[in-house]
C-alpha positions as CSV (number, residue, x, y, z in Angstrom):
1,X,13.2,-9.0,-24.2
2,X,12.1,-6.2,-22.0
3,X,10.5,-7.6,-18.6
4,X,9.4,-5.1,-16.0
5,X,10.1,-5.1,-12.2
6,X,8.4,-3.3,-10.0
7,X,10.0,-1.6,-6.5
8,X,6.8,-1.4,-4.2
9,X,8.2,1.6,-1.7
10,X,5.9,1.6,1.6
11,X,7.3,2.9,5.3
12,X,8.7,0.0,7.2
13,X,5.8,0.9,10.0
14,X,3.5,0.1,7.1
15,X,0.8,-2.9,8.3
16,X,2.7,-5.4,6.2
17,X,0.9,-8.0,8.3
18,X,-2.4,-7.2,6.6
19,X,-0.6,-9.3,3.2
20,X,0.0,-12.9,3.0
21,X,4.0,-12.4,3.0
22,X,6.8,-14.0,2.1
23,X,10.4,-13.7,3.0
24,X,13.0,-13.0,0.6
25,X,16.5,-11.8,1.4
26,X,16.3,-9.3,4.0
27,X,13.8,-8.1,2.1
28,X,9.0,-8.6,3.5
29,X,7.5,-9.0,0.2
30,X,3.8,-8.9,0.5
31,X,3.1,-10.2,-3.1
32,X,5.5,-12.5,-5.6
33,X,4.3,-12.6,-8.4
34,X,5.4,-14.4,-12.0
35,X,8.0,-11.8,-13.4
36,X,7.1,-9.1,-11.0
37,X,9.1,-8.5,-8.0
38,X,8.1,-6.6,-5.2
39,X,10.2,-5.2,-1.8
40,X,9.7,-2.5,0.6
41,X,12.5,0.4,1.8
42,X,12.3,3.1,4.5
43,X,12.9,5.4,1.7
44,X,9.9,8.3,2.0
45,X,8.6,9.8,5.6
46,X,5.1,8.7,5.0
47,X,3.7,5.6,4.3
48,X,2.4,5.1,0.5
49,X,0.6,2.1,-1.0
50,X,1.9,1.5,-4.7
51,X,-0.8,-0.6,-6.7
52,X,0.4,-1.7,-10.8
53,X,-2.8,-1.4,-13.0
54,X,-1.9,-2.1,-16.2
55,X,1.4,-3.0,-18.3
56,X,4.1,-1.1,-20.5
57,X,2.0,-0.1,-23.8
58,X,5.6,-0.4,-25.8
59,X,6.6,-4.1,-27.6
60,X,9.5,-4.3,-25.6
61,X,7.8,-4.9,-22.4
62,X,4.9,-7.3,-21.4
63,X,3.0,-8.1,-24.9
64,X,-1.2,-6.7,-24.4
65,X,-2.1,-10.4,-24.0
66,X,-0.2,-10.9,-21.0
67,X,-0.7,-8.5,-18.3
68,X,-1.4,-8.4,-14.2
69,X,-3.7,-6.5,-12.3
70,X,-2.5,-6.6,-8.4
71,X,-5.5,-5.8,-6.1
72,X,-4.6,-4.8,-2.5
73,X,-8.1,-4.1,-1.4
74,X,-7.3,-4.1,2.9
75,X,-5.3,-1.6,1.8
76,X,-7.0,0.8,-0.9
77,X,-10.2,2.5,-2.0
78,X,-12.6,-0.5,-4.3
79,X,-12.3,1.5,-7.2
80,X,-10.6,0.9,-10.0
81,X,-8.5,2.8,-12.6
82,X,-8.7,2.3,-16.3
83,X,-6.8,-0.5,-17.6
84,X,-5.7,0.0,-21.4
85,X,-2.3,-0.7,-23.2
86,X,-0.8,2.0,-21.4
87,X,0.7,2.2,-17.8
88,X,-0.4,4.0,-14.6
89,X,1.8,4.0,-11.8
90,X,0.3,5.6,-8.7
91,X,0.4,5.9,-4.5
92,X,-2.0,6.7,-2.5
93,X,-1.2,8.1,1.0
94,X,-2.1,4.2,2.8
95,X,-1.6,5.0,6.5
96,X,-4.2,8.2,5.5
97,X,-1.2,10.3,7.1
98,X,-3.0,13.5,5.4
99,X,-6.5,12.0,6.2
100,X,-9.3,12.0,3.9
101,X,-11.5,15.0,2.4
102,X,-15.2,15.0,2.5
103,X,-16.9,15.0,-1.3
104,X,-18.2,18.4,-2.2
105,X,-16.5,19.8,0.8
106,X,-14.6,22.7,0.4
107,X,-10.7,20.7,0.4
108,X,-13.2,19.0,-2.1
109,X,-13.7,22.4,-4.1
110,X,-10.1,23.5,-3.4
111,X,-8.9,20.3,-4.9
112,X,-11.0,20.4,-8.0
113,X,-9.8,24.0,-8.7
114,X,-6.6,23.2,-8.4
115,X,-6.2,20.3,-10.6
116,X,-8.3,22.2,-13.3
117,X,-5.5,24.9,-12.8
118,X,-2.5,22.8,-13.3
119,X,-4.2,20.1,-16.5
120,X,-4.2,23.5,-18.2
121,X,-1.3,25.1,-17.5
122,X,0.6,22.5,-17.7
123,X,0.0,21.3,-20.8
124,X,1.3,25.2,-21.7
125,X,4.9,24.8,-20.7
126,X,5.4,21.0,-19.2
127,X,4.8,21.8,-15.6
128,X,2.9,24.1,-13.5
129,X,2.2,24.2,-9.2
130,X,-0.9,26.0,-7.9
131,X,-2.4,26.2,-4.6
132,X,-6.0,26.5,-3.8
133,X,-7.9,27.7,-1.1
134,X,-6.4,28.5,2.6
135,X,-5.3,26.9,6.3
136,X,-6.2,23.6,5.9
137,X,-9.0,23.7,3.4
138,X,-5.4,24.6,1.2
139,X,-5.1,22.3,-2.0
140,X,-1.8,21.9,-3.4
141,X,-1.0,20.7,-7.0
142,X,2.2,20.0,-9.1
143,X,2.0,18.0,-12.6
144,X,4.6,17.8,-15.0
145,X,5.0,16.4,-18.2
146,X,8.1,15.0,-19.7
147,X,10.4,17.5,-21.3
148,X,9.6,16.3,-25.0
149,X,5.9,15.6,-24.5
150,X,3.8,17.5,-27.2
151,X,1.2,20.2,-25.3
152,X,-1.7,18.3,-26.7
153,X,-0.2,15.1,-25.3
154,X,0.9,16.3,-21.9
155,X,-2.7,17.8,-21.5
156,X,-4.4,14.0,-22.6
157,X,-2.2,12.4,-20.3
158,X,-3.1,14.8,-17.2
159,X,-6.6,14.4,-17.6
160,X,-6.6,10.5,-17.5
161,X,-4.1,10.8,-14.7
162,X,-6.5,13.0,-13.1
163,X,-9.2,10.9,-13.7
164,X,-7.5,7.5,-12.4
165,X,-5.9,9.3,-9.4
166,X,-8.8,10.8,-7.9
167,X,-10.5,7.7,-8.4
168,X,-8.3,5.1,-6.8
169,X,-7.1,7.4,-4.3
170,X,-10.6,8.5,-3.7
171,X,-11.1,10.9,-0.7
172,X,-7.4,11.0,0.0
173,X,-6.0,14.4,0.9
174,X,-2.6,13.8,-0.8
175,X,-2.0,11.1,-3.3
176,X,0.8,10.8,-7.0
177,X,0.8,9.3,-10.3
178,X,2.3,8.2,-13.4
179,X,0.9,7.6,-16.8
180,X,1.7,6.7,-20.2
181,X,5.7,5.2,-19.4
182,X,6.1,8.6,-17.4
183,X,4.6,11.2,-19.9
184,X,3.4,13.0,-16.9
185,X,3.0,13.1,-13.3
186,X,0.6,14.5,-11.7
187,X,0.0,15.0,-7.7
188,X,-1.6,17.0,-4.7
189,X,-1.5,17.7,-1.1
190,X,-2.8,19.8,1.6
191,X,0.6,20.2,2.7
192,X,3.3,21.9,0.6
193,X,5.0,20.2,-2.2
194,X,6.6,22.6,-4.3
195,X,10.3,23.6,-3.7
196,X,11.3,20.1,-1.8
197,X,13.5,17.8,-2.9
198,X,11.7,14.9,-2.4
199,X,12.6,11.2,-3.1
200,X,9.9,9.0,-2.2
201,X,7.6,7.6,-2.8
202,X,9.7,5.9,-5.9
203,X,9.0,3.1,-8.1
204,X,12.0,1.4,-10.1
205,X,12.4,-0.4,-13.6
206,X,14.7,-2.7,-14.8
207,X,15.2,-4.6,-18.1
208,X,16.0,-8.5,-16.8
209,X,18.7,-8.5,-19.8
210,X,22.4,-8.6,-18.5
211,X,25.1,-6.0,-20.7
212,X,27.4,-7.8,-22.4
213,X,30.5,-6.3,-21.7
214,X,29.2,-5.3,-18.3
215,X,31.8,-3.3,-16.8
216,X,32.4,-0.8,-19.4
217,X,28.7,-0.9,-20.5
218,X,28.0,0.4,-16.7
219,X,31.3,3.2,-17.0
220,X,29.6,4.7,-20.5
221,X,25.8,4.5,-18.5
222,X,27.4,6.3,-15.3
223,X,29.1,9.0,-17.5
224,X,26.1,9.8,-19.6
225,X,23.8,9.7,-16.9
226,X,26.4,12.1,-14.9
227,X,26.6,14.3,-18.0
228,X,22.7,14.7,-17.7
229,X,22.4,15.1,-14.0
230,X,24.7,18.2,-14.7
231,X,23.0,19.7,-17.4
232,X,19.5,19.0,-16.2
233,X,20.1,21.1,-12.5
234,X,22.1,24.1,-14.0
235,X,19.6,24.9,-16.7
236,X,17.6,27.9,-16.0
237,X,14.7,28.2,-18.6
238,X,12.2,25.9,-16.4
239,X,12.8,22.7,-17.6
240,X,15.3,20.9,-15.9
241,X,15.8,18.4,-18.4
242,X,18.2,16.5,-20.5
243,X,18.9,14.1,-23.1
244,X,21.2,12.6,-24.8
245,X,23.3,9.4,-26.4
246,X,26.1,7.8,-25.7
247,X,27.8,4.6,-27.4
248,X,28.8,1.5,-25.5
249,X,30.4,-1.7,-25.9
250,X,29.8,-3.6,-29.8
251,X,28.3,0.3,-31.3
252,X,25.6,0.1,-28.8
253,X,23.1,3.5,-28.6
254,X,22.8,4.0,-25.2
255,X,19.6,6.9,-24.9
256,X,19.6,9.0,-21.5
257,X,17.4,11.0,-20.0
258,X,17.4,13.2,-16.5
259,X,14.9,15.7,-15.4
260,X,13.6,17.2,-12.2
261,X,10.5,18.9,-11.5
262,X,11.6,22.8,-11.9
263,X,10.5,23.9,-8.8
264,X,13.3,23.0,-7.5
265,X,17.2,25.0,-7.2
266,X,19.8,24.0,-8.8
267,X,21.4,22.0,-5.9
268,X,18.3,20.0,-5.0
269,X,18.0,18.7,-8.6
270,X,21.5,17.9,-8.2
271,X,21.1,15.8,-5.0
272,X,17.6,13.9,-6.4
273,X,19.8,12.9,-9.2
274,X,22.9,12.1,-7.6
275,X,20.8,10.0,-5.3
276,X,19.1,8.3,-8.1
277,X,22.0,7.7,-10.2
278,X,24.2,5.8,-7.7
279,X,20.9,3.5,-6.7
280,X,21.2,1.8,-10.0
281,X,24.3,-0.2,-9.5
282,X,22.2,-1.7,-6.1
283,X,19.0,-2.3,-7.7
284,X,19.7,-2.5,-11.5
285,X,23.8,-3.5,-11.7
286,X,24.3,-4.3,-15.9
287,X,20.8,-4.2,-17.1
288,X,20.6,-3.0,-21.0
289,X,17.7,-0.6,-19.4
290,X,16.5,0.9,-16.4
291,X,14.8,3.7,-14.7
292,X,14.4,5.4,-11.0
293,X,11.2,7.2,-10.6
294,X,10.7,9.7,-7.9
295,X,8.5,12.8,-7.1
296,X,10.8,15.4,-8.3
297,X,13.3,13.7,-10.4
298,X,13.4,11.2,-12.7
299,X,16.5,9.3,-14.5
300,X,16.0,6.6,-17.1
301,X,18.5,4.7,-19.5
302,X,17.6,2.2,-22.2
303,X,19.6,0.3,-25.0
304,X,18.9,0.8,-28.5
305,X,15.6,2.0,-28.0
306,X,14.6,6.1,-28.1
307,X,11.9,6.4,-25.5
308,X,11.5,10.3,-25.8
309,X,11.4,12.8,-28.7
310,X,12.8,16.0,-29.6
311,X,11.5,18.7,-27.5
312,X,8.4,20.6,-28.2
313,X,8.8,24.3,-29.4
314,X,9.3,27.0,-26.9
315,X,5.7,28.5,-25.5
C-alpha cells in the first residue's frame, strides 16, 4: 500500500518558533502528523512555506475518505485552494523575500499577462517562459507540463494551478505549484527564473513499502534512473524528458521517469538530476516508489505501476 510522505523544505532562518514543534532526530518538525512526516533542510536560498491541500487522486495512495488538510495560518494567506481528489503541491515565498504586489497594480497587470501567456502556450508544446512588463513592475512566468500530458490536459491543469496558486499565495510576488501528481508546474517571479538550475524549493515522496531483495532492487533503480538522467539533459528538441522500464528482482516493472524544465543546458539538467538521483538512497533507501520534486527537474520511480503515458504527438 502506497502511503505518502511529505519533505516540508523551508530556510533554516525560517520562524520555526511560530509552530508548536517537536524534535525528531536532528531534524525541527513543526507538524507530525498520522502517516505524514514533515522536516526542514537548508536546501533553497529563500525561505518557502509548503502547505499539503489535498491527497494523491490514484488508489495506491491515501483512499478519498481519508485525507488531511494542514493549515499553517501564522504563516500563509486565509485562503484556501480547491480540495478535490487530486493533489496540489505548492510554496509560497513565507519570509515575503520578493514582497507582495498591490491588486490591480501594474506587477498586478504584468502578472496576469503573463500567466495568460504561458496557460496558453504551454499547453502548445509542454512548457513555455514569458516575461511581462519592465524594472521591477517585470513579471516572470515558467509552467511546464509533464512530457506525456495531452495539450488539453496540460492546459486544464494550468488553469486550476493558476487558480489555486494565486489564491493561496495571494499578493505574493513569487510563489510555485504542483497539480494533478505533477501533471504541471506552474510558477512566477519578479526576479528571473528561466535558465537556472534551481533545486529548491523541493518536496519528496516515498512509498512506506520496503524492496524485497533491496540491494539489487536499489542497483536496477540507480541504473535506470542514470540511464534517464542521461538521455533527458542531451536531448535537444525541447523536452528534456525521459522514460523508461527496467526489470528488478522476482520480474518486477520498475517505470522511470526524468525530466527538466528545457530552459535549461545540457549540463544544468545533468547536475539537477544528478543531485536528485543520489538524494534517494538518504531519504527514500529500498522503497518500491519514490519521487524528488524540484523547480527544474523532476525524477520519479514506482513499482509495477505506469504513472505516465506515451508522449503526445509532435506540435
Amino acid at each position: 500500500m502506497y502511503v505518502m510522505v511529505i519533505q516540508l523544505v523551508v530556510h533554516l532562518r525560517s520562524a520555526l518558533s511560530t509552530f508548536h514543534s517537536v524534535k525528531r532526530g536532528n531534524d525541527l518538525c513543526p507538524c507530525a502528523i498520522k502517516d505524514w512526516s514533515y522536516r526542514t533542510s537548508a536546501i533553497s536560498n529563500s525561505c518557502f512555506l509548503f502547505r499539503r491541500v489535498a491527497i494523491m487522486g490514484a488508489p495506491s495512495f491515501f483512499t478519498a475518505s481519508v485525507w488531511c488538510l494542514l493549515f499553517i495560518a501564522t504563516m500563509t494567506s486565509q485562503a484556501k485552494a480547491d480540495v478535490t481528489s487530486q493533489d496540489f503541491h505548492y510554496f509560497c515565498d513565507s519570509n515575503n523575500d520578493r514582497g507582495n504586489y498591490t491588486t490591480n497594480g501594474l506587477y498586478s497587470h504584468n502578472l496576469n499577462n503573463a500567466l495568460n501567456i504561458v496557460t496558453f502556450r504551454t499547453s502548445q508544446n509542454g512548457f513555455y517562459a514569458v516575461s511581462s512588463g519592465q524594472a521591477t513592475n517585470q513579471a516572470n512566468a515558467i509552467a511546464l507540463c509533464r512530457g506525456d500530458v495531452k495539450p488539453t490536459d496540460c492546459h486544464r491543469c494550468l488553469i486550476q494551478t493558476r487558480a489555486n496558486l494565486t489564491r493561496v499565495c495571494r499578493n505574493r510576488k513569487e510563489a510555485i505549484g504542483w497539480y494533478e501528481n505533477e501533471k504541471c508546474m506552474l510558477r512566477y517571479s519578479d526576479r528571473t527564473i528561466t535558465g537556472l538550475d534551481e533545486i529548491g524549493p523541493a518536496y519528496f515522496v516515498w512509498n512506506l513499502n520496503d524492496a524485497p531483495n533491496a540491494e539489487q532492487f536499489n542497483r536496477v533503480v540507480k541504473k535506470l534512473l542514470d540511464e534517464l538522467r542521461d538521455t533527458a539533459a542531451s536531448r535537444g528538441d525541447g523536452r528534456k524528458y525521459a522514460v523508461s522500464t527496467a526489470t528488478g528482482p522476482d520480474g518486477q516493472v520498475i517505470f522511470g521517469l526524468a525530466q527538466c524544465t528545457p530552459d535549461l543546458t545540457g549540463p544544468q539538467c545533468l547536475d539537477c538530476l544528478v543531485q536528485s538521483i543520489a538524494e534517494l538512497p538518504r531519504c527514500c533507501n529500498n522503497r518500491i516508489g519514490a519521487r524528488i520534486i524540484r523547480p527544474s527537474c523532476y525524477v520519479r520511480y514506482e513499482t509495477n505501476f505506469l504513472f505516465f503515458g506515451p508522449p503526445p504527438p509532435a506540435p
